[in-house]
Each structure stands twice: as C-alpha cells, then as structure tokens.
C-alpha positions in Angstrom: 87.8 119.3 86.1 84.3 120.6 86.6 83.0 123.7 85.1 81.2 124.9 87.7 83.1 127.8 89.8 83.8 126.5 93.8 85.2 129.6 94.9 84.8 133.6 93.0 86.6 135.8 94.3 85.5 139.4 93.0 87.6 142.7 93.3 88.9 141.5 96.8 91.3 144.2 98.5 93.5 144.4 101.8 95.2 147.4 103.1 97.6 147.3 105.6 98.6 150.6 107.5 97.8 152.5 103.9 99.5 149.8 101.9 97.4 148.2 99.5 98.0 144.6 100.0 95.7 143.6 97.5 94.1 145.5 94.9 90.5 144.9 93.5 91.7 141.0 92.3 89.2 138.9 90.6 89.5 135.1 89.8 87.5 131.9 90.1 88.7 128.8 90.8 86.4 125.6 89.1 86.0 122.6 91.0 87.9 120.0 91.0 90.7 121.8 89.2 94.3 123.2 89.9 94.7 127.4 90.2 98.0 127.7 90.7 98.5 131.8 92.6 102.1 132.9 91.2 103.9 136.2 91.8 107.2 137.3 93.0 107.9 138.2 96.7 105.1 140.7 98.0 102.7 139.8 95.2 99.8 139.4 97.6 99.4 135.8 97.3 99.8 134.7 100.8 97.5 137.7 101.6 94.7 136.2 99.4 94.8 132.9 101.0 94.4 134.5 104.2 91.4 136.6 103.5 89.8 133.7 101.6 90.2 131.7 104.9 89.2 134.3 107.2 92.1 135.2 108.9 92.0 138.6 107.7 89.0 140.2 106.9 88.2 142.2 103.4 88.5 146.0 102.7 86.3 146.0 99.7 84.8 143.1 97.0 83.8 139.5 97.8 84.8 136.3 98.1 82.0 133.0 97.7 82.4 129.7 98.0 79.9 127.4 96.8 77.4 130.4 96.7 78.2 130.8 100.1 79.6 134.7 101.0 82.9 133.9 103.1 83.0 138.1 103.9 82.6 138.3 108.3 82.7 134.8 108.6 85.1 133.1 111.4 88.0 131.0 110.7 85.7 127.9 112.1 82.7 129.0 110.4 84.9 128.5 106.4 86.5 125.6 107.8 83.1 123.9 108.6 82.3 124.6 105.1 85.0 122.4 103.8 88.0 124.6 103.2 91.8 123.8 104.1 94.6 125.3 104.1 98.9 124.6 104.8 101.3 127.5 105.8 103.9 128.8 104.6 105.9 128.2 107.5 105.0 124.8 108.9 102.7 124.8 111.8 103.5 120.7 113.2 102.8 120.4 117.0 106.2 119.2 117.5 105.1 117.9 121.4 102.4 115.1 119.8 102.7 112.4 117.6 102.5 112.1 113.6 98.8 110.2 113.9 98.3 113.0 116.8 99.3 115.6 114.5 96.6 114.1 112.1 93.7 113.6 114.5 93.8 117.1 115.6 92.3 118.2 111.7 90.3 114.9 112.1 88.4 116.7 115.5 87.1 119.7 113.6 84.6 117.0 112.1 84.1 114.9 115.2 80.3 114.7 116.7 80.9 114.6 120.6 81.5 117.5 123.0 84.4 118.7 125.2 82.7 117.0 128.6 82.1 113.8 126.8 86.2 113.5 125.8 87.0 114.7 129.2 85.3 112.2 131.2 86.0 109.5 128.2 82.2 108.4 127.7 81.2 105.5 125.3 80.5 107.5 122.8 83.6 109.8 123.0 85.8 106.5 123.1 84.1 105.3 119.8 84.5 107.9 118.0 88.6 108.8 119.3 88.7 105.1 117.6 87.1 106.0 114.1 89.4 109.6 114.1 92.5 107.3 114.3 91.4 105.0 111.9 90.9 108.0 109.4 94.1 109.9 110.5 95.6 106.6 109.6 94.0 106.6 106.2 95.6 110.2 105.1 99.0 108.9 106.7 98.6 106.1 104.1 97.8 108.4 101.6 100.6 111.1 101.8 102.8 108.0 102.9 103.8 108.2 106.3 102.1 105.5 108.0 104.7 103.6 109.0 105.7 106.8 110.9 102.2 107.2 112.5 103.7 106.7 116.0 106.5 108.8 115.6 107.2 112.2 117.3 106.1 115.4 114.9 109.5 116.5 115.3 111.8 114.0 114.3 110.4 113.5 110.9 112.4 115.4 108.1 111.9 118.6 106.9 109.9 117.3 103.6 107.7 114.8 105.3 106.7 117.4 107.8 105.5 119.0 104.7 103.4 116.1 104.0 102.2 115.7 107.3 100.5 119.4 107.4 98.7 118.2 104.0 97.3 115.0 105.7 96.3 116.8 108.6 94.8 119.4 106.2 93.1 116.6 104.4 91.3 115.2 107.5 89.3 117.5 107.9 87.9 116.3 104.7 87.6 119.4 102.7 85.9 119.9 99.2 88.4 123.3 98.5 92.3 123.0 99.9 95.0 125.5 99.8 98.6 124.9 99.4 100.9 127.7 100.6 104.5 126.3 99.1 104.3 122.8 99.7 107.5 122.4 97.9 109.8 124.7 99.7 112.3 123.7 101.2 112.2 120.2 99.6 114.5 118.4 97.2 113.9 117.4 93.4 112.7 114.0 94.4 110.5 115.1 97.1 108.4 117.7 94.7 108.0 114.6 92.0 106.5 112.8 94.7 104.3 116.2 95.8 103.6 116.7 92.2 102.0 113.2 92.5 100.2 113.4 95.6 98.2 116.7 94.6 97.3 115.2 91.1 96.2 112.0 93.6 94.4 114.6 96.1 92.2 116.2 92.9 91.4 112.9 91.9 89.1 112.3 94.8 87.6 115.2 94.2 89.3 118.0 96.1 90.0 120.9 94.1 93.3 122.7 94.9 94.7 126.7 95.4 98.5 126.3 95.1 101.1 129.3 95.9 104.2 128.2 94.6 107.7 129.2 93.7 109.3 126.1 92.5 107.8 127.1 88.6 108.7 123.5 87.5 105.9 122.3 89.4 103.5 124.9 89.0 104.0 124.4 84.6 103.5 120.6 85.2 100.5 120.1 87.3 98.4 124.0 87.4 95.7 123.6 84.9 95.3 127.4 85.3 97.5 130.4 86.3 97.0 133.4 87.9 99.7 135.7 88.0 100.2 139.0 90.8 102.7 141.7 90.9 102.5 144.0 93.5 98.9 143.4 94.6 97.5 143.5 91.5 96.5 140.7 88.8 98.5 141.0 86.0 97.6 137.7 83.7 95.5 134.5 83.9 95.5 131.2 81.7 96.9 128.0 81.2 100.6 127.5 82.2 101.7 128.2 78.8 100.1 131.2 78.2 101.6 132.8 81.1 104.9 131.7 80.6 104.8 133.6 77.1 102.7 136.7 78.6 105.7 139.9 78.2 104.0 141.1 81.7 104.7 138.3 83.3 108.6 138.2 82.2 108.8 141.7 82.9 107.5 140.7 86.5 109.4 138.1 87.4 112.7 139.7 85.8 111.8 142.8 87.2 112.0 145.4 83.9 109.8 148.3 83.5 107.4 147.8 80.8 
C-alpha cells in the first residue's frame, strides 16, 4: 500500500429534491490500498461512487484524483483518467458474448476511429485482434476463459459478477470501484472474490469496495469508512470499526 492519496474526496455533498444524500463527507483513499465504504441501507454509499464517477454531479466540496479535480467533468473524461467502476445491479449485455462483453471496456482505450471499424481498415483489424487478446487476458484472470465464447446470459449469476470486474479491468484502470461484488453470491464464490481483489491490488490497482457481506469487508479492507444516513460516522482499520459504539449503534439501529 502506497502512502500517497489517489483519490481525496473533501466535504462532498448531494441533495436530492431537499434530501441531503450526502453530507460534507471527507476521506482519502491511498494507492494501491483497500477502502472498504460501509453503511446500512441509505447510507450514501452508492451515491458517493456515483458522484466520484461523474454520474451525478456535486452540490458542494471536492473530489481529486491524482491531483486531478473530477468536479464538471464527463463520465468519459474520469474514465480516460483511469477510473472503473461495477454496479450494483449488473449491467452484462446479455445479447453479446462473454469476450464481447470484455472487449467493449477494452474499446474505451482503443486508438482507431468509428469510420476506420466501420469499413474494417488495416489498422482497425489489427487492433480488434490485440483488444481480444487482452479481453482474453482479464477472462484468464477473473477465470472465465474457457467461457470466453459463451453468451453473457447464460453464465451464472456469480460469474456474471466476475465478468463486470473483467470488463471493468480492461479498461486498464489505476483506481476501481466495487459496488457489492459479493451479493448475491455463495460462500465459496466470495472466498474466491476475496482472492481476486487481493490479486487485482497486487498489480497495482487500488480498490473502493461497497459491501454488505461484513465477512469480507473485515478480511481483505485495509481501511474502513463508515456512513449513516449521509454522514461519516467512523474511519480506521477493520478492527477499529468493528469496536467503534457508533458504528453498533448504526448498524443495530439504537439511539445513541
């Protein structure tokens, strides 16, 4: 884990209709580590991901990413900057293939323009061959290659899951988000997640997880935030959060 912050986010907010989505938060995430964003329902957590990523834009505070301001920027624009993200609710083009699936992150990086794929030039060909052979690569490293040729939709539940992270990972981001990769997914699948994220910060990608399955988040986060009702309520390592009386209080919903 580097020391050096990837990502500040300073005093961010989001309203919504009056409702205060997110109030004045402030974290950073270091690179190459694991910031694990807990809460219970409604915290704000999926909010924050979506404001970091630019598909809401910011009431008040900041957010930076490698010194870069994200604040008015378009979805494209963070992307190209090396952020990724999963959803929530799986977003798998169901009508293409697995490797399909993949190549599609794989584009956002590609060098050649939309007249040069349509009328399949030289140098659109060559490339199309280099984006498979990477899409490939993240199939083999989230372990679905054999599947590669498979339809999106008749891959299980779980390895959906995994597919969204591969296709996430093609675009070859430096920062990626994680919006509850385990739901949904049986005990044996989130050992094998827990192992692929350690994997994915290994090669240098440093990691934003939502998650609900606590399990995994005390295993693998090397820091916590915690949210309640828009608001941050305690940060640390795993085991100091697990201790902290607002956080119980939180989660087993008692007034302090």
């Amino acid at each position: 884990m580097g020391d050096a912050n990837i990502l500040e986010a300073k005093n961010i907010r989001k309203e919504f209709g009056g409702v205060i989505a997110v109030a004045d938060v402030t974290f950073n995430v270091q690179s190459q580590e694991i910031l694990a964003l807990i809460g219970p329902n409604g915290a704000g957590k999926t909010t924050i991901l979506n404001l970091i990523a630019g598909v809401h834009s910011l009431d008040g505070g900041e957010i930076r990413f490698k010194g870069h301001r994200l604040n008015g920027l378009k979805l494209h624009q963070i992307a190209a900057l090396g952020l990724a993200r999963t959803f929530q609710n799986l977003q798998i083009f169901n009508n293409m293939t697995v490797v399909e699936n993949v190549m599609v992150g794989r584009h956002i990086r590609s060098g050649y323009g939309f007249w040069e794929a349509a009328l399949r030039l030289p140098r659109a060909r060559r490339e199309e061959t280099k984006i498979r052979e990477r899409a490939h690569h993240y199939l083999s490293l989230v372990g679905l290659e054999a599947r590669a040729d498979f339809p999106a939709s008749s891959l299980p539940f779980g390895q959906q899951r995994l597919l969204e992270i591969a296709r996430a990972l093609a675009t070859e981001p430096e920062f990626l988000m994680l919006d509850e990769p385990a739901a949904g997914l049986t005990r044996s699948e989130i050992e094998a997640l827990d192992d692929l994220i350690r994997r994915i910060r290994d090669q240098g990608v440093t990691i934003l997880l939502i998650e609900h399955d606590m399990d995994l988040v005390m295993s693998i986060a090397d820091r916590v935030v915690v949210l309640n009702y828009g608001q941050k309520i305690a940060e640390g390592t795993p085991q100091e959060v697990q201790n902290d009386p607002k956080v119980i209080a939180a989660y087993l919903g008692e007034e302090e």
